[in-house]
N, C-alpha and C positions, 0 to 999 in steps of 0.2 A: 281540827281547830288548832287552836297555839297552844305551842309542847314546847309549857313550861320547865321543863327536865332538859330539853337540851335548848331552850333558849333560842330557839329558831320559829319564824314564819312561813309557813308555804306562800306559794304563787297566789292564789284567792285570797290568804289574806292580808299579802303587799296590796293585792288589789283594792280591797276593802278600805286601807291605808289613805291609799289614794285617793280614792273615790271622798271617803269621808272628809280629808282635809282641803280638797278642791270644793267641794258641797260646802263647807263650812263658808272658804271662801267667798264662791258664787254668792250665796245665802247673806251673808253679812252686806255684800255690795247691793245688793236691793233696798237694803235701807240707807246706805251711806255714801254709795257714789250716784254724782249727779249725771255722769258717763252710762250706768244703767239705767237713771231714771229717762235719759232721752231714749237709750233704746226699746224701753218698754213703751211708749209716746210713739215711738216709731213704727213697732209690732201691733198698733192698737190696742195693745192689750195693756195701759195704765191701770184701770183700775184692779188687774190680777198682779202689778207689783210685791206689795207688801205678803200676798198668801203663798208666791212664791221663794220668794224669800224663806217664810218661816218654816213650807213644806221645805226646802233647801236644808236650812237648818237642823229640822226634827231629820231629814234621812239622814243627814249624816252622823247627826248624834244615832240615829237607829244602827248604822253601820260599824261605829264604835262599840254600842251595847252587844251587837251578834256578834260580837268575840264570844261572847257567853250563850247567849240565847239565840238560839238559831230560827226559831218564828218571827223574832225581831229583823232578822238579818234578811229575811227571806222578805218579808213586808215592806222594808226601807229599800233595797235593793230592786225590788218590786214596782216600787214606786216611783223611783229615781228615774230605773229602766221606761217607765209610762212616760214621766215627765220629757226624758230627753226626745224619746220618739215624737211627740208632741211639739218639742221645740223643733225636728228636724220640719215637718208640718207646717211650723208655722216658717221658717224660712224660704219654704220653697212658696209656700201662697204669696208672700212678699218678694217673691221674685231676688231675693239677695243672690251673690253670686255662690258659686258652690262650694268656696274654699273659705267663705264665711261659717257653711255649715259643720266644718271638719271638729270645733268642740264639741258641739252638739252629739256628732254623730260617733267620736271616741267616748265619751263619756256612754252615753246609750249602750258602745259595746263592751265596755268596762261594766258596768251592771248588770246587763243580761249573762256576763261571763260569772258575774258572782253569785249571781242567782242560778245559773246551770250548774255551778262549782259547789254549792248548796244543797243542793235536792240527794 
């Protein structure tokens, strides 16, 4: 974990970093941009907006909390990894083009890395 003594982060938890402030991102845009509200209109999947969103939000606060608590990190991380698998899922059933998938599917392996980097 972070070694507080010399003030440095390993590679998993840049990742974490990452993960968490992109998450936070994403997360707040589900209830504020009207750019995701179409895309979710688009995926059919309107009425899982706003629960996306707030699971959004809780990972990546969960991903800031596993700095400390490593069940948390493992759960948020966990979940994240579900969700993005999930959106690459739903991308391909809608037929989007494949380089639309490329967040989706960085993100997905930014999490599954923090969760193997975990265990």
């Amino acid at each position: 974990m972070y070694n507080v003594e010399a003030g440095m982060h390993s590679i998993p938890e840049i990742a974490q970093d990452i993960s968490a402030a992109l998450f936070a991102w994403y997360g707040m845009s589900c209830f504020l941009s009207e750019k995701t509200t179409t895309e979710f209109d688009r995926y059919r999947l309107a009425r899982f907006r706003i629960l996306t969103g707030l699971l959004q939000v809780a990972g990546s606060l969960g991903l800031v909390m596993g700095h400390f608590f490593r069940p948390i990190l493992l759960l948020s991380a966990g979940g994240l990894t579900t969700m993005m698998f999930l959106a690459l899922i739903t991308r391909i059933k809608i037929r989007d083009p494949w380089y639309a998938a490329i967040p989706a599917f960085l993100l997905f392996a930014l999490n599954f890395f923090i969760v193997v980097a975990a265990l």
